[in-house]
N, C-alpha and C positions, 0 to 999 in steps of 0.2 A: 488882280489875283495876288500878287504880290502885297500888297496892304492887308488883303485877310489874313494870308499868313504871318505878318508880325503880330495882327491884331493880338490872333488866335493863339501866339507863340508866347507871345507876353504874359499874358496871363498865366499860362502854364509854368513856366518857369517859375513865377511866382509863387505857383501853389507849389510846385516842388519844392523851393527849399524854405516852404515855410513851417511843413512840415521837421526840419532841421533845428528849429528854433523850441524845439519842445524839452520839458524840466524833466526827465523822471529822474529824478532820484527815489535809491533804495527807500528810503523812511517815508517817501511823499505814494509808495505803494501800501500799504495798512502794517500790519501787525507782521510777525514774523510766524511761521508755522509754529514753533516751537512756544510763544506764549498764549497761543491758541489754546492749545493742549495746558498747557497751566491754567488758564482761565477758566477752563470747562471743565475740569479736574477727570479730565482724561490723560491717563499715563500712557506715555509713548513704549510703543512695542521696547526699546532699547531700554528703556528706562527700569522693566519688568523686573520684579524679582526671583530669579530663576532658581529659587530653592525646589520644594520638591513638588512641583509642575512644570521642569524642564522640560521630561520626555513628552509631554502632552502641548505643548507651545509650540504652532507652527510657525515656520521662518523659511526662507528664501531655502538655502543650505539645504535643510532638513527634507523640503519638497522634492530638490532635485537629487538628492538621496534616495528618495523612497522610490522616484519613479524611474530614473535613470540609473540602476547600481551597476556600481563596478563588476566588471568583468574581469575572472580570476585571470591575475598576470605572476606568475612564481621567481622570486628571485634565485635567482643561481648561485653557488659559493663554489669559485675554481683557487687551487692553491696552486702557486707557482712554487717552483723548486729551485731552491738555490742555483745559481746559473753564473756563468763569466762572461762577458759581453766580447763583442769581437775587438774590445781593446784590451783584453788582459784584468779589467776589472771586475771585482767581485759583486754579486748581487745577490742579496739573503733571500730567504725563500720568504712570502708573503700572500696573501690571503684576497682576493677582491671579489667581490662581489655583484651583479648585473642583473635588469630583468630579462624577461625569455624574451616579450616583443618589446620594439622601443619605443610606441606609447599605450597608453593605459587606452583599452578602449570600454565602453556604457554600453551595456543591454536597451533595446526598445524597450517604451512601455509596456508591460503584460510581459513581456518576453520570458520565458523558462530560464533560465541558468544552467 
């Protein structure tokens, strides 16, 4: 029993790391995507000229725009008033502003507004 299992063992090993011994390199895989698309005189989405067929050009962005839209979030504007801190210094009045919730939440698909 013993004997088989080196037989059996041996061989395996082998084949394991012969698989180890293998070339790929990038350039020994074909072509790159990008001279594909040159070759076949197909213009990449990116490459587009976005004059005036912008608004009609779908893209990633735009999709999840149209079907996820934002959910009105209002920003607030509070003015502070001149104030003295509890050390005798002075602090001018100034302006900040915040949204209402602290993050922006997306409507469901379909969903009303």
């Amino acid at each position: 029993m013993k004997h088989l299992t080196k037989l059996l063992l041996i061989p395996l090993i082998i084949f394991l790391l012969s698989g180890c011994d293998r070339n790929l390199k990038p350039e020994n895989q074909g072509n790159k995507m990008e001279t594909f698309f040159q070759n076949n005189n197909i213009s990449l989405p990116h490459l587009k000229n976005r004059g005036l067929n912008a608004g009609f050009i779908r893209t990633q962005e735009t999709e999840l725009e149209n079907n996820f839209p934002k959910l009105p979030n209002p920003v607030l504007n509070m003015f502070i008033y001149p104030h003295i801190t509890k050390y005798d210094n002075p602090v001018p009045g100034y302006t900040t502003n915040f949204k209402l919730y602290r993050v922006d939440h997306y409507a469901l698909p379909n969903e009303d507004l």
